[in-house]
TIKOL-86361 format. One record per residue (C-alpha): residue number from 1; residue in three letters; y, x, z. Coordinates in Angstrom, 2 decimals, decimal comma. Layout:
N
{pt NUM; 'Ala'; {Y; X; Z}}
...
END
This chain:
269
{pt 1; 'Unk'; {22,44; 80,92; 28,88}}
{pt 2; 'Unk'; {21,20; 79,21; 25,66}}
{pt 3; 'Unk'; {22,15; 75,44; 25,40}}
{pt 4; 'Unk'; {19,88; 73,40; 22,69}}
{pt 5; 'Unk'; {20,94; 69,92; 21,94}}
{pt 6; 'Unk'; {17,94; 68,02; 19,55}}
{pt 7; 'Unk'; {18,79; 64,84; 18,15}}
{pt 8; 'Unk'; {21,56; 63,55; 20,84}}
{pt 9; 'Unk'; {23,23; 60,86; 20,86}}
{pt 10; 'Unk'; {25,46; 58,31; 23,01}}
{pt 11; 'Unk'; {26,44; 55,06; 22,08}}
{pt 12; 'Unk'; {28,36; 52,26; 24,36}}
{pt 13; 'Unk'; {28,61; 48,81; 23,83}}
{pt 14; 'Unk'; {27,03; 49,00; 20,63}}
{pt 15; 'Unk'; {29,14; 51,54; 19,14}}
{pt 16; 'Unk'; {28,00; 54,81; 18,09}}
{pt 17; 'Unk'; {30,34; 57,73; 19,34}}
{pt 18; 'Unk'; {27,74; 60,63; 19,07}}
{pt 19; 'Unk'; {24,65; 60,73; 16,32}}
{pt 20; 'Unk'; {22,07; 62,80; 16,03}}
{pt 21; 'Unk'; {23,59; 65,91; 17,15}}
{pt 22; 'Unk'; {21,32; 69,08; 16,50}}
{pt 23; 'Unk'; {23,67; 72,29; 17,94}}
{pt 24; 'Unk'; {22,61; 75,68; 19,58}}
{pt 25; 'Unk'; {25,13; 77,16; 21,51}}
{pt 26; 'Unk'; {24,05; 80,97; 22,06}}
{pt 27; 'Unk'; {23,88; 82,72; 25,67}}
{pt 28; 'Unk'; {27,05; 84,90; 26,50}}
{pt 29; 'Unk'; {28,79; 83,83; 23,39}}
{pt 30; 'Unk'; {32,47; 81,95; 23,15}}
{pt 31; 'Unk'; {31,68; 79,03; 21,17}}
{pt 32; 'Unk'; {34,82; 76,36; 19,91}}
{pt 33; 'Unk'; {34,21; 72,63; 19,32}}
{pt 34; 'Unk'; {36,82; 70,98; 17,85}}
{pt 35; 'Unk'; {37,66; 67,13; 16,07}}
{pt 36; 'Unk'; {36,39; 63,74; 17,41}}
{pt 37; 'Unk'; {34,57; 63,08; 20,01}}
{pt 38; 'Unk'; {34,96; 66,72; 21,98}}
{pt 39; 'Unk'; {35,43; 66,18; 25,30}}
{pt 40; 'Unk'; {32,46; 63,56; 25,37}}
{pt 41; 'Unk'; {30,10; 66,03; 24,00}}
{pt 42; 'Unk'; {31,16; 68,64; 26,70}}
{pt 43; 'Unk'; {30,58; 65,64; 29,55}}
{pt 44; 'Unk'; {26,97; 65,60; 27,81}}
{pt 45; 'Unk'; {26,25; 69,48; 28,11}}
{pt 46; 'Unk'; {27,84; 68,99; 32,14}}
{pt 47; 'Unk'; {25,58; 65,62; 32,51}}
{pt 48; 'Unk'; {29,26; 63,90; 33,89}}
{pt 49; 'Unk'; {28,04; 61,79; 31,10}}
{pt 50; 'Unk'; {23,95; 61,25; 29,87}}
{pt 51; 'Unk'; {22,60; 61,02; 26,20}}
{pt 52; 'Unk'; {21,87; 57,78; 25,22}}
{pt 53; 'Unk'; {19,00; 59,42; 23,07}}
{pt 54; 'Unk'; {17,91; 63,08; 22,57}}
{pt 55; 'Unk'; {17,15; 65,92; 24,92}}
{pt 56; 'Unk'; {19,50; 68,68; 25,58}}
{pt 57; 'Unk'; {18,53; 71,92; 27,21}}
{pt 58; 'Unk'; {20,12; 74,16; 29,53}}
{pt 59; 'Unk'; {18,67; 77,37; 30,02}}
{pt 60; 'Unk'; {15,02; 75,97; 29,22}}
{pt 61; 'Unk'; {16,01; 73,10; 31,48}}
{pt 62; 'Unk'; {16,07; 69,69; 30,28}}
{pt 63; 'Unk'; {18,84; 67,64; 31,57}}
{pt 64; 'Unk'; {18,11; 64,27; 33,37}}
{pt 65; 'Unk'; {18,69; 62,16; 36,07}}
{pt 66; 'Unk'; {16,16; 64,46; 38,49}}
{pt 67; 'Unk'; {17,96; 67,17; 38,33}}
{pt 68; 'Unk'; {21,57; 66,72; 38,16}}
{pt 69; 'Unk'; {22,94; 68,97; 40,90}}
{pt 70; 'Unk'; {20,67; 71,75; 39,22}}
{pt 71; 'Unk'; {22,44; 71,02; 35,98}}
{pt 72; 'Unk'; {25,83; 71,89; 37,73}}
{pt 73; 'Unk'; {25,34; 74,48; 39,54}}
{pt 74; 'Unk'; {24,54; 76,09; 36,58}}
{pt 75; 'Unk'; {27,15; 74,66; 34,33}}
{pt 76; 'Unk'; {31,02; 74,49; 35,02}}
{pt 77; 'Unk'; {33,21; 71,95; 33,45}}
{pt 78; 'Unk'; {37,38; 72,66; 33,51}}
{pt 79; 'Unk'; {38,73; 69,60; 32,95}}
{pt 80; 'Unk'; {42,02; 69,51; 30,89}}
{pt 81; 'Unk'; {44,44; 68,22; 33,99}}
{pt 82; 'Unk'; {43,49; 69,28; 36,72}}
{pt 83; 'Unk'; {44,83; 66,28; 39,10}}
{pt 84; 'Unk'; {41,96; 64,63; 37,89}}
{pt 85; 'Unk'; {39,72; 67,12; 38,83}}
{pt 86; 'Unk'; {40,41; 67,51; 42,68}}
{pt 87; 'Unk'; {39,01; 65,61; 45,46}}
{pt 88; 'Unk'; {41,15; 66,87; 48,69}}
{pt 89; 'Unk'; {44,67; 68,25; 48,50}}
{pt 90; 'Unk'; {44,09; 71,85; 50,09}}
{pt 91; 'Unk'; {42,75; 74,84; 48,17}}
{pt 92; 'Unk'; {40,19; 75,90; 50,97}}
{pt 93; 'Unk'; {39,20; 72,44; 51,74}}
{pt 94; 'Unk'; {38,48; 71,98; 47,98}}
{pt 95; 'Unk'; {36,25; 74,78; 48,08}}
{pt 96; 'Unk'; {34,31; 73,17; 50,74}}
{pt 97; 'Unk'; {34,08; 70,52; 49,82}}
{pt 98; 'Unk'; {32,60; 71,58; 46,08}}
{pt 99; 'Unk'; {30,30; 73,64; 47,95}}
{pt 100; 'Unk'; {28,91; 70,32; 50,42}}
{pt 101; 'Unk'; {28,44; 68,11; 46,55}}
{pt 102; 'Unk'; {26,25; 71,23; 44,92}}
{pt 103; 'Unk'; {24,56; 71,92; 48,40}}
{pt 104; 'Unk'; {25,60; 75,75; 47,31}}
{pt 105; 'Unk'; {24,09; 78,24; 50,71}}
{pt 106; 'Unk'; {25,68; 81,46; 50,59}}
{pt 107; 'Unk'; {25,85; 83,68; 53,88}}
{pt 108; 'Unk'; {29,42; 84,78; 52,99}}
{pt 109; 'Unk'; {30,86; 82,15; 51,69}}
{pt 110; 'Unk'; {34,12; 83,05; 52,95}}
{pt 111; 'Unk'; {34,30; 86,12; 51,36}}
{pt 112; 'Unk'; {33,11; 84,36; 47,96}}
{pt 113; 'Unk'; {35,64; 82,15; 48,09}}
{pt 114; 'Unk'; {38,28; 85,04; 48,61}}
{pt 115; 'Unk'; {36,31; 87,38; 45,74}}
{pt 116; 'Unk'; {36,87; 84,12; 43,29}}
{pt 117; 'Unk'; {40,48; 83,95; 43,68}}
{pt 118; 'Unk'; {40,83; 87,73; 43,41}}
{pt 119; 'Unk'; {38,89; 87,40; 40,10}}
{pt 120; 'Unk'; {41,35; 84,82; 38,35}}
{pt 121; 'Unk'; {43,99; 86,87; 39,84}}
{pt 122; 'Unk'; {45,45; 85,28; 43,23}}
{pt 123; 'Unk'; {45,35; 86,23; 46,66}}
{pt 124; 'Unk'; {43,68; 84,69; 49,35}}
{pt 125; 'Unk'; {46,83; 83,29; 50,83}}
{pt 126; 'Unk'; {46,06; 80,75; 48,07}}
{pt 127; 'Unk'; {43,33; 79,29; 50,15}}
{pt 128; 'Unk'; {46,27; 77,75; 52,54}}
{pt 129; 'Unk'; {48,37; 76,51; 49,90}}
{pt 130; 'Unk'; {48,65; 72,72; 48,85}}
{pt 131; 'Unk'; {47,69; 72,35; 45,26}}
{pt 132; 'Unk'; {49,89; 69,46; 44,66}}
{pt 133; 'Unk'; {52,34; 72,17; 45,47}}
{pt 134; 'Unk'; {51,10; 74,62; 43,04}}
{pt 135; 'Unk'; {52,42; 75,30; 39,25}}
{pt 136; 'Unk'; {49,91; 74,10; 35,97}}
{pt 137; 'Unk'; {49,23; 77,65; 35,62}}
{pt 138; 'Unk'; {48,38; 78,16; 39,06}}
{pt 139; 'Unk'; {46,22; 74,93; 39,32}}
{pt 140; 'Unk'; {44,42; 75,89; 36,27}}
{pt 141; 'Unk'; {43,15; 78,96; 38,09}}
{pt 142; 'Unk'; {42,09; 77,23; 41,03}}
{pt 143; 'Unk'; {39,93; 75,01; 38,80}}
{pt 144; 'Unk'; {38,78; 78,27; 37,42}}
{pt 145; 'Unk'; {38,01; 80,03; 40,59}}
{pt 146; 'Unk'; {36,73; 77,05; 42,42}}
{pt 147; 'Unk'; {34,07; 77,12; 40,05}}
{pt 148; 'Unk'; {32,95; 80,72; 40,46}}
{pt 149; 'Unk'; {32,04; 80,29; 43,99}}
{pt 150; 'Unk'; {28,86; 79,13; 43,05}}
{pt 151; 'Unk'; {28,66; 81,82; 39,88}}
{pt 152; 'Unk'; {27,48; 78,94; 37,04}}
{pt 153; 'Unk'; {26,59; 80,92; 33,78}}
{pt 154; 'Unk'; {28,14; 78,06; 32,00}}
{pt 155; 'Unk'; {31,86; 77,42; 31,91}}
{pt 156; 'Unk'; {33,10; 74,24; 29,43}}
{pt 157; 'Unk'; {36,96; 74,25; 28,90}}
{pt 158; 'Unk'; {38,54; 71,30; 27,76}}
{pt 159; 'Unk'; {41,66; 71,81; 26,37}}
{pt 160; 'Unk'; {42,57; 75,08; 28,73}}
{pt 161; 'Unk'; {46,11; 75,52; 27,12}}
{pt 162; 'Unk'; {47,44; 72,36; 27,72}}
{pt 163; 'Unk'; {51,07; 72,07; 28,90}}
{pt 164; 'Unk'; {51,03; 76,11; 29,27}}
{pt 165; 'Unk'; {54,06; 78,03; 28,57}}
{pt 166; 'Unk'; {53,52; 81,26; 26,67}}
{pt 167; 'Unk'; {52,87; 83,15; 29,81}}
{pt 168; 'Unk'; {50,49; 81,51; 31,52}}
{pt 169; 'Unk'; {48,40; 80,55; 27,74}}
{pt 170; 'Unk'; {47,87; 84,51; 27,57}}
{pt 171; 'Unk'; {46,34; 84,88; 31,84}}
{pt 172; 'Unk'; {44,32; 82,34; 30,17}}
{pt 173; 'Unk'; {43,34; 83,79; 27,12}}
{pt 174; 'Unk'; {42,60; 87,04; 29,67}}
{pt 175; 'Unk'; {40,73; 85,52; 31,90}}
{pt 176; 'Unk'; {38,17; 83,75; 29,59}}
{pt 177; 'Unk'; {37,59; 86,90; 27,80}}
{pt 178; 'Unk'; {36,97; 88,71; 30,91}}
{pt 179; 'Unk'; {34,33; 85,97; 31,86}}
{pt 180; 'Unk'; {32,69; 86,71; 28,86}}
{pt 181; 'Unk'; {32,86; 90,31; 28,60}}
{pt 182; 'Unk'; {32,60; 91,51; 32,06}}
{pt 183; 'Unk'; {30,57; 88,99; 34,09}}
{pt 184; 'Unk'; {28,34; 87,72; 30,58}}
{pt 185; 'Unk'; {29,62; 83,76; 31,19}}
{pt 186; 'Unk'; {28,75; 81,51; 28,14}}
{pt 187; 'Unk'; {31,61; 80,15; 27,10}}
{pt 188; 'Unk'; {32,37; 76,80; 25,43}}
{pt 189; 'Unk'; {36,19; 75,65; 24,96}}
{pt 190; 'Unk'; {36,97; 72,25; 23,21}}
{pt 191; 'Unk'; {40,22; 71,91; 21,75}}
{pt 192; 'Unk'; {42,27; 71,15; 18,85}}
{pt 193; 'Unk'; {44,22; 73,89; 18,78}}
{pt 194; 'Unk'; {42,80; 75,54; 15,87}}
{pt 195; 'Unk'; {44,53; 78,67; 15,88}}
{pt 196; 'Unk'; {43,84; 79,20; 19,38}}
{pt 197; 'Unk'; {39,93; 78,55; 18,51}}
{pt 198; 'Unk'; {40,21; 80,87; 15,47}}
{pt 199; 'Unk'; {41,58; 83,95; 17,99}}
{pt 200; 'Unk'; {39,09; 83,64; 20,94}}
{pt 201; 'Unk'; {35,55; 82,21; 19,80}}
{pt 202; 'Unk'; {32,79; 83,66; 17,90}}
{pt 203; 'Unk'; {31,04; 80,35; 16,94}}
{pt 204; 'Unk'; {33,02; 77,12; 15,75}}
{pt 205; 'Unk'; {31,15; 73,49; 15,96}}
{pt 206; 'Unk'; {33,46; 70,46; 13,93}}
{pt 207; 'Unk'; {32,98; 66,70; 14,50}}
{pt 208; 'Unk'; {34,20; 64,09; 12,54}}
{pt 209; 'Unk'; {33,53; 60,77; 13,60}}
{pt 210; 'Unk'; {30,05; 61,07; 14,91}}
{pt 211; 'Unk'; {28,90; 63,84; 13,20}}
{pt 212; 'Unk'; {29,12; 67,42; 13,14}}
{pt 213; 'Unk'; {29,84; 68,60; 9,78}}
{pt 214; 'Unk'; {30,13; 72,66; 10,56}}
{pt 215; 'Unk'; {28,74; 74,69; 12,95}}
{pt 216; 'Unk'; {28,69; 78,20; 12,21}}
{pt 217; 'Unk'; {30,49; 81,75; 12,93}}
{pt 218; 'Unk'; {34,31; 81,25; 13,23}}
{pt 219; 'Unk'; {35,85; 83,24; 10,42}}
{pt 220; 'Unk'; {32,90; 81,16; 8,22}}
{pt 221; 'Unk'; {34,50; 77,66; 8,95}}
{pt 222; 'Unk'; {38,32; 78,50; 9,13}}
{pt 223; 'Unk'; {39,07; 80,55; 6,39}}
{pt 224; 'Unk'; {37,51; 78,27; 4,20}}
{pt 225; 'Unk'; {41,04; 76,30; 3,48}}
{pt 226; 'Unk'; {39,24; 74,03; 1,42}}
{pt 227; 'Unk'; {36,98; 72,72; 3,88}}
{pt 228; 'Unk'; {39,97; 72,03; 6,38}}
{pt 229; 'Unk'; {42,02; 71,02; 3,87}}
{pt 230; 'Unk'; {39,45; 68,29; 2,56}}
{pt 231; 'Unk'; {38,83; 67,27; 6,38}}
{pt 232; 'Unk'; {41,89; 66,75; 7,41}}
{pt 233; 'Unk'; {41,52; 69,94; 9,75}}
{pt 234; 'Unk'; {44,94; 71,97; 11,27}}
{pt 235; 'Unk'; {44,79; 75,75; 9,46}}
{pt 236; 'Unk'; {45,31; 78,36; 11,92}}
{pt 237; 'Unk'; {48,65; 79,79; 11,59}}
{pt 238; 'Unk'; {47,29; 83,74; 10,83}}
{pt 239; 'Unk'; {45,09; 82,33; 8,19}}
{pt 240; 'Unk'; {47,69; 79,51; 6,63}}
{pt 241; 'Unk'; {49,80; 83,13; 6,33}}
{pt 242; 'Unk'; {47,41; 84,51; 4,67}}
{pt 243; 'Unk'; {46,64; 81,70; 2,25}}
{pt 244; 'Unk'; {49,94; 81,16; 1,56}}
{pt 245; 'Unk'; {50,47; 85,05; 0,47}}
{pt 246; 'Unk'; {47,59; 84,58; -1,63}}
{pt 247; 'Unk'; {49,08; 81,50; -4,00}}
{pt 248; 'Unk'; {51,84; 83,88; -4,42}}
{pt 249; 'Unk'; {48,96; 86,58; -5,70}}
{pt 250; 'Unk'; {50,15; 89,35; -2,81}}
{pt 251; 'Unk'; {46,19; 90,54; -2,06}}
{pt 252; 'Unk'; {45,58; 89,97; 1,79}}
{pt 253; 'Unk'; {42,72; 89,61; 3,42}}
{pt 254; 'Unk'; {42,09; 87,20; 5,84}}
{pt 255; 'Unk'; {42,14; 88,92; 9,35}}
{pt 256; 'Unk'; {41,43; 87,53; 12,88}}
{pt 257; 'Unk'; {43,60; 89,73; 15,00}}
{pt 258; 'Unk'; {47,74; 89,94; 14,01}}
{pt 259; 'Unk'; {47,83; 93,82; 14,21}}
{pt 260; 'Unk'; {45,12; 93,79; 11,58}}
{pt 261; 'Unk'; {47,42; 91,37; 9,17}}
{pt 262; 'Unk'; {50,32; 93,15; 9,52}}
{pt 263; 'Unk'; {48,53; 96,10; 8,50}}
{pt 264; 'Unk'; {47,18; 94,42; 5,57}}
{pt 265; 'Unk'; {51,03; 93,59; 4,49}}
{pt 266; 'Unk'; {52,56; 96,65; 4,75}}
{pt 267; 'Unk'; {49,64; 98,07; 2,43}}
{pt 268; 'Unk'; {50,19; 95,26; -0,43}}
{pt 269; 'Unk'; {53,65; 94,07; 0,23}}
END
């Protein structure tokens, strides 16, 4: 589902934190934001937060006051702790009670909120379980699968690797490509993890201050070390590899995936 922000912007108490942001974020495509102001311009695309000025579109749809629980049933925000995010203490009652705020009517709602666990990769038995009581791998999921009970075609993660270990940073990294490539989710994840961005998204938008200053294909923005260097901007680690080589004139090319680099060295090194 296309998302079209024209001229957006938010302001509080006299203080511009968003200006004129002009951004198209393509249907079925993993798209990265990353720098200031992130996580307030992903409450704008979820209307948890509305545009002081501007329009932004979801799906054709422009998003306002009148049409709010319309807005989020069709996008999904993943908050980056997910304490913050629950309103009851028990998986199955959080279900419900998600389902009661959207008004979501579905005949088998049971069974779609057994199908959305099974999808993230956890059994039903989850549905008993206390999420207080759960690991922050296994609560991340829940977030995840809680939200595919009413099958959004948006899903905004904020900061989805945060305080991960290894393990449980890769189910992730699964999962969101499966939404993608199997069930055709658009997918937006703001972070600052830059080399996590540079792996998983096809499209990269960067704000500084108030302003984006890039938006373009991935590879385009981060393996221009110039540009991050100039803006301040973390190099991912493949690429700072890469760049590094390069000083000491070994010819790599800059690569995306690992098993592509490695490749690359054993040809020129």
């Amino acid at each position: 589902m296309e998302i079209i922000l024209k001229n957006v912007g938010y302001q509080y108490k006299g203080k511009k934190y968003l200006d004129k942001i002009n951004l198209k974020i393509k249907s079925e495509s993993i798209t990265g934001i990353t720098g200031d102001n992130k996580t307030l311009l992903i409450e704008l695309i979820d209307a948890l937060t509305l545009a002081s000025c501007g329009e932004i579109k979801v799906g054709g749809k422009i998003i306002n006051r009148e049409n709010l629980i319309s807005i989020r049933q069709t996008v999904c925000l993943i908050h980056q702790k997910p304490m913050e995010q629950f309103f009851t203490t028990n998986v199955k009652e959080e279900m419900e009670f998600l389902i009661g705020r959207l008004d979501y009517k579905n005949k088998n709602i049971q069974k779609k909120m057994k199908d959305s666990l099974l999808i993230v990769g956890l059994t039903e038995e989850y549905l008993d379980k206390e999420i207080y009581q759960l690991s922050s791998g296994e609560q991340k999921l829940i977030q995840v699968a809680i939200s595919l009970i009413y099958n959004p075609k948006v899903i905004i993660f904020d900061e989805p690797f945060a305080e991960l270990d290894y393990t449980n940073k890769k189910k992730m990294i699964r999962l969101i490509k499966m939404l993608h490539e199997r069930y055709h989710k658009t997918i937006i994840i703001a972070s600052n993890d830059n080399s996590m961005l540079y792996e998983l998204t096809e499209d990269l938008v960067v704000i500084k201050g108030s302003h984006i200053i890039a938006a373009d294909k991935t590879e385009m923005i981060y393996q221009d070390v110039e540009f991050l260097l100039n803006n301040n901007i973390e190099i991912p680690e493949i690429v700072l590899f890469t760049y590094k080589a390069r000083e000491k004139h070994v010819k790599l090319s800059y690569h995306k995936d690992i098993r592509d680099l490695i490749k690359d060295v054993y040809k020129h090194v």
